[in-house]
C-alpha positions in Angstrom: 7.8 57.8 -107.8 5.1 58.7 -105.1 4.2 56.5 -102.5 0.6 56.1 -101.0 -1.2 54.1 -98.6 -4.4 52.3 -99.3 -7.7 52.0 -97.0 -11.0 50.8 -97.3 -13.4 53.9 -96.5 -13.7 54.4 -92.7 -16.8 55.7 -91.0 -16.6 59.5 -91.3 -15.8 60.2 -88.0 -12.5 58.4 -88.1 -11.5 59.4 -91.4 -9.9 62.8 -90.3 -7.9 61.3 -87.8 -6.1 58.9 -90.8 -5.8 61.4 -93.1 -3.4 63.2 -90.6 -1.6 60.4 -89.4 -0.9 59.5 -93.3 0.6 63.3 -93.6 2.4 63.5 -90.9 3.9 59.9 -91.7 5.3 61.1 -94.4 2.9 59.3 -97.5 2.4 61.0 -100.4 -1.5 60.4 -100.5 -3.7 58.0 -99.9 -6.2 56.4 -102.1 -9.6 54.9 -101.3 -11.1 51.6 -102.6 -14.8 51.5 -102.4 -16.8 48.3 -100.6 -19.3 48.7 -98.9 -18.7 52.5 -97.7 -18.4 55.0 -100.5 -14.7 56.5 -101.9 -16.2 59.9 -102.7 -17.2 61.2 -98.5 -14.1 60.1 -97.5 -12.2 61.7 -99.8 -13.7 65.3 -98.5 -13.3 64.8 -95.0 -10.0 63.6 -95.6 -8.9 67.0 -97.9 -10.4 69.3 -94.9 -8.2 67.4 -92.6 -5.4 66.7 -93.7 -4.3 70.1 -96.7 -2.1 69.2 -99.0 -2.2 65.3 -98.7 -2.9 63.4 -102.5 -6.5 62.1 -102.4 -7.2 59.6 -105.0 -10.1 56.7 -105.6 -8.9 53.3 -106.0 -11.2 52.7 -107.4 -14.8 54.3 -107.1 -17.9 52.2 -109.2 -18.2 53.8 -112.7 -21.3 53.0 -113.9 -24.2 53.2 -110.8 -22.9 56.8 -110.9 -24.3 58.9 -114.1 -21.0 60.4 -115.9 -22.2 64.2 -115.0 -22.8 63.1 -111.0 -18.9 61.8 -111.2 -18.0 64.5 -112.6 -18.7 66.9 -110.6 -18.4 65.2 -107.1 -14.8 65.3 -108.6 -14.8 68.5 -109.8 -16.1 69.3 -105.7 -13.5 67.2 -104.4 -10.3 68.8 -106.6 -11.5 72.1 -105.5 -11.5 70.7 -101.7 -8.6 69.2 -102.2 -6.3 72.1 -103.6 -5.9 70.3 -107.0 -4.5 67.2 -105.3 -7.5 65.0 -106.1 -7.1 61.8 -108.2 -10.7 60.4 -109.8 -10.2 56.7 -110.5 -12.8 54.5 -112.0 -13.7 50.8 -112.3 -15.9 48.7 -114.3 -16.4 46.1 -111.0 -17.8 43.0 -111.9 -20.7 41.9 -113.5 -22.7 40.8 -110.9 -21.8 43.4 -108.1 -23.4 46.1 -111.2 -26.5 44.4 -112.0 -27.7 42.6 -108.8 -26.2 44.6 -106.5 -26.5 48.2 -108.4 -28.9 47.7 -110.4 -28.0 48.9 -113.6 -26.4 47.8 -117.4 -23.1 46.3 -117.7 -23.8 44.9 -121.4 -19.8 46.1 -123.3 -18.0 47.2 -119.9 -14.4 47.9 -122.0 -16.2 50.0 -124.4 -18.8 51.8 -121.9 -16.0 52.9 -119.7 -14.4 54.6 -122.3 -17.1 56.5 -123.4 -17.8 57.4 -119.4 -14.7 58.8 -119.2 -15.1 60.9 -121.9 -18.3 62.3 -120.6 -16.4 62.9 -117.3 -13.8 64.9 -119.2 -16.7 67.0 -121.5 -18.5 67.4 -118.0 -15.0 68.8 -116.7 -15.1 71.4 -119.8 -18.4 72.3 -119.3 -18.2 73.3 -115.9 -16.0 76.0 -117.4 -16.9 76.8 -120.6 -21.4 76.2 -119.9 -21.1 74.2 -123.0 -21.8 70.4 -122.2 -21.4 68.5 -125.7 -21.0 65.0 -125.1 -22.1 62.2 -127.8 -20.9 58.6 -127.1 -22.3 55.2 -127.6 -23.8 55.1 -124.8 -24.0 58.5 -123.0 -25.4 61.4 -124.6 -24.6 64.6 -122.4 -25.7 68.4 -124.1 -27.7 70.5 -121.3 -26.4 72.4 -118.9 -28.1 75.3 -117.5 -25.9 77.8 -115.1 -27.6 76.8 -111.7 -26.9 73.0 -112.6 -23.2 73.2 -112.8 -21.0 73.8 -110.2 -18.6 76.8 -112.6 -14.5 77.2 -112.3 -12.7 76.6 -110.0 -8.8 77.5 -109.2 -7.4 73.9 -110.3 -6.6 72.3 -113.4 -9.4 69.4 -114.1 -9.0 66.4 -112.2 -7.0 63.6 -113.4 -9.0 60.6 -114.1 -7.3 56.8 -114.3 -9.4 54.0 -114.5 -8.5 50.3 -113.6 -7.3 48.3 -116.5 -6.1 44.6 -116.7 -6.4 42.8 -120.4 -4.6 44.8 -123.2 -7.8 46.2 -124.7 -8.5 48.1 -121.5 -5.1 49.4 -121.3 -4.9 50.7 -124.1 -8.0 52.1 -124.3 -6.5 54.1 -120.7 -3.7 54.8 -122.5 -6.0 57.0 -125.1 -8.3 58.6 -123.4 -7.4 58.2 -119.3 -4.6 60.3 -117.6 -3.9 57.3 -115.3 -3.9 53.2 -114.6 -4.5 51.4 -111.8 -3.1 48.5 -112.3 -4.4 45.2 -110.5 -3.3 43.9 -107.4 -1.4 40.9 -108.9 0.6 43.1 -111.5 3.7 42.0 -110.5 6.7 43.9 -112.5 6.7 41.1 -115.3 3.2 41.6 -116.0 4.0 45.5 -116.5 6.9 45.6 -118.5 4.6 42.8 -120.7 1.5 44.1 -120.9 0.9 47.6 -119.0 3.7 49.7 -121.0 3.5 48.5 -124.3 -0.4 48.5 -124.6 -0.5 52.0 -122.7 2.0 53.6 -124.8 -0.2 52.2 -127.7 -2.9 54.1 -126.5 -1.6 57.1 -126.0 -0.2 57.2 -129.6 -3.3 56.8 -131.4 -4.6 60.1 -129.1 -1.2 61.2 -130.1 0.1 61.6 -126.6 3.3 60.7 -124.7 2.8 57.7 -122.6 4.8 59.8 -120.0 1.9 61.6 -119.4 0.1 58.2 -118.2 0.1 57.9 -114.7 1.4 54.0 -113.7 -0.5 53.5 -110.1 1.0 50.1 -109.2 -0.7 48.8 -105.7 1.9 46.4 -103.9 1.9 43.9 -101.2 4.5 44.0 -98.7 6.3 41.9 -96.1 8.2 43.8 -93.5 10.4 42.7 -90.5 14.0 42.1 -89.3 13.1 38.5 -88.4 11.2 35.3 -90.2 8.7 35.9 -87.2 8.1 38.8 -87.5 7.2 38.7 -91.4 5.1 35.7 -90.8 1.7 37.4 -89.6 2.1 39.3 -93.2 3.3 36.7 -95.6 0.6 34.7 -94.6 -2.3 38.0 -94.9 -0.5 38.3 -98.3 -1.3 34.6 -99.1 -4.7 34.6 -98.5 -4.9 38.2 -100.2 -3.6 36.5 -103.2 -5.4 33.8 -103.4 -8.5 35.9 -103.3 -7.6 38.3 -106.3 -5.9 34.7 -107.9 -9.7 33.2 -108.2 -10.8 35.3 -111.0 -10.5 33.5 -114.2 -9.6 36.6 -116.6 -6.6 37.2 -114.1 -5.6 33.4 -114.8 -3.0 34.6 -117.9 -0.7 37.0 -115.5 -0.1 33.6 -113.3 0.6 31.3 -116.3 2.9 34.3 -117.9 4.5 34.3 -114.3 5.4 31.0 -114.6 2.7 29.4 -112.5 0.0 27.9 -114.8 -3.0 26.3 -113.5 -3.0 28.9 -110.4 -6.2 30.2 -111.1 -7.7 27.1 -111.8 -6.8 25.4 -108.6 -7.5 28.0 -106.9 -11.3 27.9 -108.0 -11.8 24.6 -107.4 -10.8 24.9 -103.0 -12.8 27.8 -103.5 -16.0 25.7 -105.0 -15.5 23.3 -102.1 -15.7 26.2 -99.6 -12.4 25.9 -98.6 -10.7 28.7 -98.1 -7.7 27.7 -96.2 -7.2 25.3 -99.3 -7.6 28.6 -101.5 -4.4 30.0 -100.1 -2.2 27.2 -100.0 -2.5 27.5 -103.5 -0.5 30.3 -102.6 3.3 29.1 -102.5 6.3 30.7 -101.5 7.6 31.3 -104.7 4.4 32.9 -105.7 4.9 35.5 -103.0 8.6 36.2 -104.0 7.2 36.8 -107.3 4.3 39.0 -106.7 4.9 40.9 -103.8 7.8 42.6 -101.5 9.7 40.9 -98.7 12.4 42.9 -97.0 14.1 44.1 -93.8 12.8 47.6 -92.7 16.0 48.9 -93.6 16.1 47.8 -96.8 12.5 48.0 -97.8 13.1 51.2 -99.6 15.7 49.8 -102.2 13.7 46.7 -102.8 10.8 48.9 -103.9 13.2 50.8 -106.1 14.7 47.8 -107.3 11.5 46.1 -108.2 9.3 49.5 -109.1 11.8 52.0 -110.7 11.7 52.6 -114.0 8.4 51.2 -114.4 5.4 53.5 -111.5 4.5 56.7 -111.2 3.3 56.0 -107.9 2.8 52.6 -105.6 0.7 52.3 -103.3 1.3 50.1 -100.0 -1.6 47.6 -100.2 -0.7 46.9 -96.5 0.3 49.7 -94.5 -2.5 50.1 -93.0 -2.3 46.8 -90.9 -1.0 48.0 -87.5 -0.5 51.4 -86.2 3.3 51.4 -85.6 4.0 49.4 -88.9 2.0 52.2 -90.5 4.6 55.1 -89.1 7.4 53.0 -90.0 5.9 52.8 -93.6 5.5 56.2 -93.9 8.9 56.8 -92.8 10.3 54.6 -95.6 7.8 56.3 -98.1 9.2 59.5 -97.2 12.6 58.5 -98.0 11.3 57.4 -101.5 10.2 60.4 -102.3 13.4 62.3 -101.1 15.5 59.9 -103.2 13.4 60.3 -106.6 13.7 64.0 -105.9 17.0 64.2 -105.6 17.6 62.1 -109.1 15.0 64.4 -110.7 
C-alpha cells in the first residue's frame, strides 16, 4: 500500500514548494484533482522539484483533451517524472463537458474506453511511428516523425480512470491499469462492487486483477482529543454531503445501510440550504465512510480498514494545515515501511 496526499492544482509558483514538503514528509506521491487550474502544469513543476516523488492526476478531464494531446502531455510528464507519473482520467459530468468545455458527452462509459485505448495506441506509437487506432469514436492513424515526441527511457505511463457503477469498473478492469475509486467508496462498497467487477474486467482482457491499481481516496479525522477532531469531522461532513448529492452515487449509501441519503440530501440542497445538506450527514455516516483515530493509532486504522483491499490511498485531507500535513506524512511513511517489511 502507498500512501499519497491530494491537492487541488496550486498556482505554479507555489507548486514547487509542496512538492518538496510532500517528499520530505515522507508521502509516497501526490496526486492532482483538476478544477479550475489544470492537473497536467502542476504535475511538471512538481517532478522538477521534487525527483523521485509519485505524480499522478486525480483525475484530469478526458474528453476536452483529444486522446493524442493526453497522450503525450503524459508521455512529457513520465519522462519528467523518471517513470513515476500516473495518468488518470475522468468522464466529469455532463454539464461541466458541454457548457463549460464545449464538446460531446453523448455514451461517456463507452467513450472513455475507447479514449483510453487511443491513449495506449498513442503510447505505442511514440515508439514504434506507427499510430493505428480505430474505435467508436476516435480514429487515430497519422503520425509523422516531427509530430511525435519518440522514446523515452520509461515504461509507458500507467493510465487509471475514475470508475463508480459496475459497467465502468469493469470496463477499467479491461483496458485501464488503475481505478480511482470515488470519494465515498467506503471498504463495503469495494469489497461489493470494485473487486469483483474489476477482476471481471481484467479476465475478459485476460489479465490478473493484481495488476489493477486500487487508488482509494480517504477522509480522515485526526487528534488525541474530541476537540481537536471536531474542526475535521465537521469539514468531513460537509465534504460528504457534497459528493452525497449526486443521484447515481445514491446506491453506495442505501447498500451502506443509509437509504434515502442522497435524496434528502438533494432536497436541503434545492432549498439552498447547505448547512441542512450536511446535517444530513450523521455520525454514523462518518464512522462508516471515513477514518477517525488518535495520531498514534491512525496508521493501524488505515490498515485495518484499507489492507487487503488498495494499492494506494490517498489522504483526501492532509493538506488542511501545515503541521497536520507533517504529522501525516510521518504516519504515511510508517505505512509504507510496514507494507515493506510484510512484502
Amino acid at each position: 500500500m502507498y500512501v499519497d496526499a491530494m491537492t487541488t492544482p496550486q498556482p505554479l509558483n507555489k507548486i514547487g514548494d509542496l512538492a518538496r514538503r510532500t517528499q520530505d514528509a515522507g508521502f509516497s506521491g501526490l496526486l492532482f484533482t483538476e478544477t479550475g487550474r489544470t492537473a497536467y502544469l502542476n504535475a511538471a513543476l512538481a517532478s522538477q522539484a521534487a525527483p523521485g516523488l509519485e505524480l499522478s492526476t486525480g483525475v484530469a478531464v478526458a474528453f476536452p483533451r483529444s486522446p493524442f494531446v493526453t497522450a503525450a502531455t503524459a508521455w512529457e510528464l513520465q519522462e519528467a517524472a523518471g517513470g513515476k507519473f500516473r495518468l488518470g482520467l475522468g468522464t466529469q459530468v455532463r454539464t461541466h463537458v458541454v457548457r463549460r468545455y464545449g464538446v460531446d458527452f453523448e455514451h461517456p462509459g463507452p467513450r472513455l474506453r475507447d479514449y483510453v485505448l487511443a491513449v495506449k495506441a498513442c503510447f505505442a506509437a511514440f515508439r514504434t511511428g506507427t499510430l493505428d487506432h480505430h474505435g467508436e469514436f476516435y480514429d487515430l492513424d497519422f503520425i509523422t516523425p516531427q509530430w511525435s515526441p519518440g522514446p523515452i527511457d520509461a515504461p509507458d505511463p500507467k493510465v487509471d480512470v475514475a470508475a463508480v457503477n459496475p459497467w465502468m469498473l469493469r470496463m477499467a478492469g479491461e483496458v485501464a491499469d488503475g481505478v480511482h475509486v470515488h470519494p465515498l467508496g467506503e471498504s463495503g462498497y469495494i469489497k461489493r462492487h470494485v473487486l469483483p467487477n474489476i477482476a471481471a474486467g481484467a479476465s475478459k482482457s485476460r489479465r490478473s486483477s493484481s495488476d489493477i491499481a486500487v487508488i482509494v481516496p480517504v477522509m480522515t479525522i485526526v487528534g488525541d482529543t474530541d476537540e481537536e477532531r471536531h474542526n475535521e469531522r465537521e469539514l468531513v461532513r460537509a465534504s460528504m454531503s457534497f459528493y452525497g448529492s449526486t443521484p447515481n452515487y445514491a446506491f453506495i449509501w442505501d447498500e451502506a445501510g443509509f437509504e434515502g441519503t442522497t435524496a434528502r440530501i438533494r432536497e436541503k440542497q434545492k432549498a439552498g440550504d447547505f448547512k441542512g445538506m450536511a446535517a444530513q450527514i450523521t455520525d454514523e455516516h462518518i464512522a462508516a465512510f471515513a477514518v477517525e483515530s488518535t495520531w498514534e493509532n491512525l496508521a493501524d486504522a488505515l490498515i485495518e480498514k484499507y489492507g487487503g483491499i488498495a494499492t494506494r490511498i490517498v489522504l483526501y485531507n492532509a493538506l488542511s494545515d501545515r503541521d497536520r500535513f507533517e504529522r501525516y506524512g510521518a504516519v504515511a511513511k510508517r505505512l509504507g515501511e510496514r507494507f515493506e517489511e510484510l512484502r
